[in-house]
N, C-alpha and C positions, 0 to 999 in steps of 0.2 A: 331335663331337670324336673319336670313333672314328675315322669314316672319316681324317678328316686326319692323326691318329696312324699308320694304316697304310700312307697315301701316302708321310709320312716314313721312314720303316722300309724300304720300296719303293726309295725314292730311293737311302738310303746305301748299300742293297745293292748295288744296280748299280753307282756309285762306286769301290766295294769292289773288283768285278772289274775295270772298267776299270785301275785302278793297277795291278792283279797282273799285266793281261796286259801294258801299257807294259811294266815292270819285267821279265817275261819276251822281249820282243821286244829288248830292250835286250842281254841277255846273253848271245843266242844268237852262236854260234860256226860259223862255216862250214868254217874249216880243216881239212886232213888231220889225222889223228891221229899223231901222233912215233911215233918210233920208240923202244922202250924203250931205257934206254942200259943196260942189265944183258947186251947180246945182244950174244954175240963175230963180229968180220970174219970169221971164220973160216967159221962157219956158216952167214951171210949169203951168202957165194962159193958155197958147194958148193951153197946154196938153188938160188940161180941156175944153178945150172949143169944140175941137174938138173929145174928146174918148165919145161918149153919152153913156148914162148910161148903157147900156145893157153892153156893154164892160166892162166897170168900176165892174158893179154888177159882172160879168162872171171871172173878175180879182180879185176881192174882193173875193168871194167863191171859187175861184183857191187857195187864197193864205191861206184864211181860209183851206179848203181843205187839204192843202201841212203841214197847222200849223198843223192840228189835227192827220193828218198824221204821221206827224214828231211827235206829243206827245203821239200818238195811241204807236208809234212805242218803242218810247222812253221810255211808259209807261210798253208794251212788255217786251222790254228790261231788264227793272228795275224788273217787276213781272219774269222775267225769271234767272234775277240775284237773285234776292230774292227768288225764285225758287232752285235753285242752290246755296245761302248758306247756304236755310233751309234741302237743301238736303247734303251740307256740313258737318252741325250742326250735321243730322241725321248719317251721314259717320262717323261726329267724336264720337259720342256717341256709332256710334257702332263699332269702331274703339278701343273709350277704351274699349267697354265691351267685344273687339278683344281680346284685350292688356291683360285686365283683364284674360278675360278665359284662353289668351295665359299665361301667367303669374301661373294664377291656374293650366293649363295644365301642362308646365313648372315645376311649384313646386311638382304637381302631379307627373309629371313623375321622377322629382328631385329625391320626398320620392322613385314615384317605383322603378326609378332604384337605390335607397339607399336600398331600400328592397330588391330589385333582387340581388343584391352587397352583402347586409347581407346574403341575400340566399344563394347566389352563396357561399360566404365566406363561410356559416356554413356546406353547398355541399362540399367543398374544403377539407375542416377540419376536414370532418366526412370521407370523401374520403381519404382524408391523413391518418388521422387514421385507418380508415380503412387498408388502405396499409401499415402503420406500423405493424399494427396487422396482416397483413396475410405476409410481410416480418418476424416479431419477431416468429409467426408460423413455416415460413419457415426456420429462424435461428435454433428456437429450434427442427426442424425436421431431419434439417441437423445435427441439433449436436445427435439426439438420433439415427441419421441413422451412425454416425461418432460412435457415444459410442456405437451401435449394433456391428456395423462391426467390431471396437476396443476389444471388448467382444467374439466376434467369431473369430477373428483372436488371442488373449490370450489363448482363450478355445483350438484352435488349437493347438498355441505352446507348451500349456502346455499338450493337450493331445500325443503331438510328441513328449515335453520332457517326460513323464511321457512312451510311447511307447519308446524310445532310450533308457531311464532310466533300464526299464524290460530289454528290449534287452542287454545292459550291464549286468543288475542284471544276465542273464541267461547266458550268453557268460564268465563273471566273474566264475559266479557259472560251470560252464563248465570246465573253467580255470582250476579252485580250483580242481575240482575233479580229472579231468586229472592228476594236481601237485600230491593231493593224493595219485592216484591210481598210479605214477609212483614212489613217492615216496615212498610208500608199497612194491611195486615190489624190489624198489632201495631196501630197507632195509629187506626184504627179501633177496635178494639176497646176500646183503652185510653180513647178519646175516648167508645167508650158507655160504658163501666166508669165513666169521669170525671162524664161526664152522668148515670149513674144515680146514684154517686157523690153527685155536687152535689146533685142531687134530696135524698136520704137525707138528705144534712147540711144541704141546707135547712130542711125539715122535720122535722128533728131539731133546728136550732137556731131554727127557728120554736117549735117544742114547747120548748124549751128559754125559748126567750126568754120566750115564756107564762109558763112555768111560771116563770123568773125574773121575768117582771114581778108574777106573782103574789103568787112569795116576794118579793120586792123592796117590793110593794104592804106585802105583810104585815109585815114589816119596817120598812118605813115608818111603819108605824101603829107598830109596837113599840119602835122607836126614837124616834119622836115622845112617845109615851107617855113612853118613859125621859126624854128631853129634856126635857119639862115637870115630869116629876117632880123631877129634878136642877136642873131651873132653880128650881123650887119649896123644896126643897132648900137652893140655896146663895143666894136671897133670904129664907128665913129663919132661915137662920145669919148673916146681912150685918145684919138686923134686929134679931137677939140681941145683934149690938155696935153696932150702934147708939142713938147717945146724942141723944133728940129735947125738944123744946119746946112751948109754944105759939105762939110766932112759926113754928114748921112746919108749922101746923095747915093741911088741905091744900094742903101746896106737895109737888112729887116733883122727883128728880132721874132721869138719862139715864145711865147708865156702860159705858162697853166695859172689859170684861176678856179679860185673855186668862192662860190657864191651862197648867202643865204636865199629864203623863197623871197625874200624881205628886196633880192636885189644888193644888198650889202655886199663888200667885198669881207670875205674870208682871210684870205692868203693869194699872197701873189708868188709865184714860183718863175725863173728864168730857165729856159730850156735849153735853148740855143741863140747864138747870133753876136753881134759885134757889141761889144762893151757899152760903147759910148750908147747906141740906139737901146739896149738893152734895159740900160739902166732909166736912159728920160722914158722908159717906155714903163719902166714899171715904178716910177713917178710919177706917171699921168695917170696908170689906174690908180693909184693911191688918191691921188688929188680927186680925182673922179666921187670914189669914197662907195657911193651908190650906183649899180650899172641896170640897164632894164631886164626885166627877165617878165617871164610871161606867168598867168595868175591860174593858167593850166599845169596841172602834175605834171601831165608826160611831157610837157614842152618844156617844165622845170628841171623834169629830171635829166634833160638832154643838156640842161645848158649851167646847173651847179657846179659841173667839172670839165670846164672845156678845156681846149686848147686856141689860141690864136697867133696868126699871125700880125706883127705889127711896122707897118715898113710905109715911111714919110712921103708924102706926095712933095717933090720938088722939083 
């Protein structure tokens, strides 16, 4: 923009003087100079009379001289203005074909650097891409150095789980065996314990049973004893109410009684035997009401359901 601003500056200059010198070439004057009109005939005679010619001639070619001079000069002048617009002319033609080339330069350089711009831009863009792609590389290197390590640190745990796992399986299994084998032992022993055990209580309740059949035996006798005595007993309390004959004279009767612990009579039942006896017999236990019995179980139990026989002393 400079230079073009200075080429127009350039330009009008020259313009400038071209007009001045026209306008100068325009105005000039070739003519003699008049005579003043303040200057008397009078003076002008005796001039003449007295400059003789040589003077005159030497003033006349002075001033001729001075004219051609002054239009020598003026001529100069004009040829050197004229000079100097055709070299104007020639500034501004080559001023525009400045302008011009500036202009074309300009544009040229407009396009280059719209070129070098699209360059650069497709430089940029292939650059960016670029760097996208070797970032998106380095993402995805990251992620597969992340998914490696991710991968060896699983394969780890799982071979620590899978190592802690055995180590249990085998400490487990350890366990187990240990329980087994003490549990074997336990029941071993507990099976001698049993078996010595059994033994002990057998022959403790061998000794036992002895010794209860003993007492049992003795008992038996004892309660036998009591039993005949009670039975002795309540047939002759049965005989005390009863009321006999001589049509009884050996005849017996058969009766079941059956008795509370109390001694009360329950039930009287006829078993067998002759009417007559049978009946005053089981009218005496009646009358009787209460018979003895003894205030021991086992003698009770002997004697709740007996049988007897009932046959009149006469």
């Amino acid at each position: 923009m400079s230079q073009s601003t200075s080429l127009v500056h350039l330009a009008k200059s020259f313009g400038i003087h071209i007009v001045f010198g026209t306008i100068l070439v325009a105005s000039f004057s070739f003519e003699a100079p008049k005579e003043t009109p303040d200057e008397s005939p009078e003076i002008s005679t005796i001039d003449a009379v007295v400059i003789d010619q040589t003077s005159l001639d030497q003033q006349v070619k002075r001033i001729q001289k001075e004219k051609a001079d002054k239009k020598a000069a003026e001529e100069k002048r004009v040829r050197e203005l004229e000079k100097r617009a055709e070299q104007a002319k020639r500034d501004l033609k080559d001023l525009d074909k400045q302008k011009k080339d500036s202009k074309k330069a300009a544009e040229d350089a407009k396009k280059k650097a719209k070129l070098e711009k699209e360059k650069a831009r497709k430089e940029q863009a292939k650059a960016d891409k670029a760097k996208k792609e070797r970032v998106e590389r380095e993402k995805e290197a990251a992620k597969a150095n992340q998914a490696a390590a991710e991968a060896k640190r699983k394969k780890e745990r799982e071979q620590k789980a899978l190592k802690d796992a055995e180590q249990k399986r085998k400490a487990e299994a350890e366990r187990l065996e240990k329980e087994r084998l003490e549990k074997e032992r336990k029941e071993k022993e507990a099976k001698a314990l049993a078996a010595e055990q059994a033994i002990q209580e057998k022959m403790l309740q061998e000794q036992l049973q002895q010794e209860q059949a003993i007492r049992n035996k003795a008992r038996q006798k004892v309660v036998l004893t009591e039993v005949n005595k009670y039975k002795a007993l309540i047939t002759s309390k049965i005989k005390q109410k009863l009321i006999v004959d001589e049509s009884m004279r050996g005849k017996s009767c058969l009766l079941n009684i059956r008795l509370a612990s109390s001694g009360l009579v329950i039930k009287v039942t006829v078993l067998s035997g002759e009417t007559s006896i049978c009946e005053a017999a089981q009218r005496a236990v009646l009358k009787a009401d209460t018979l003895p019995v003894s205030k021991e179980d086992d003698v009770y139990q002997q004697l709740k359901d007996i049988n007897l026989t009932v046959k009149p002393e006469l």
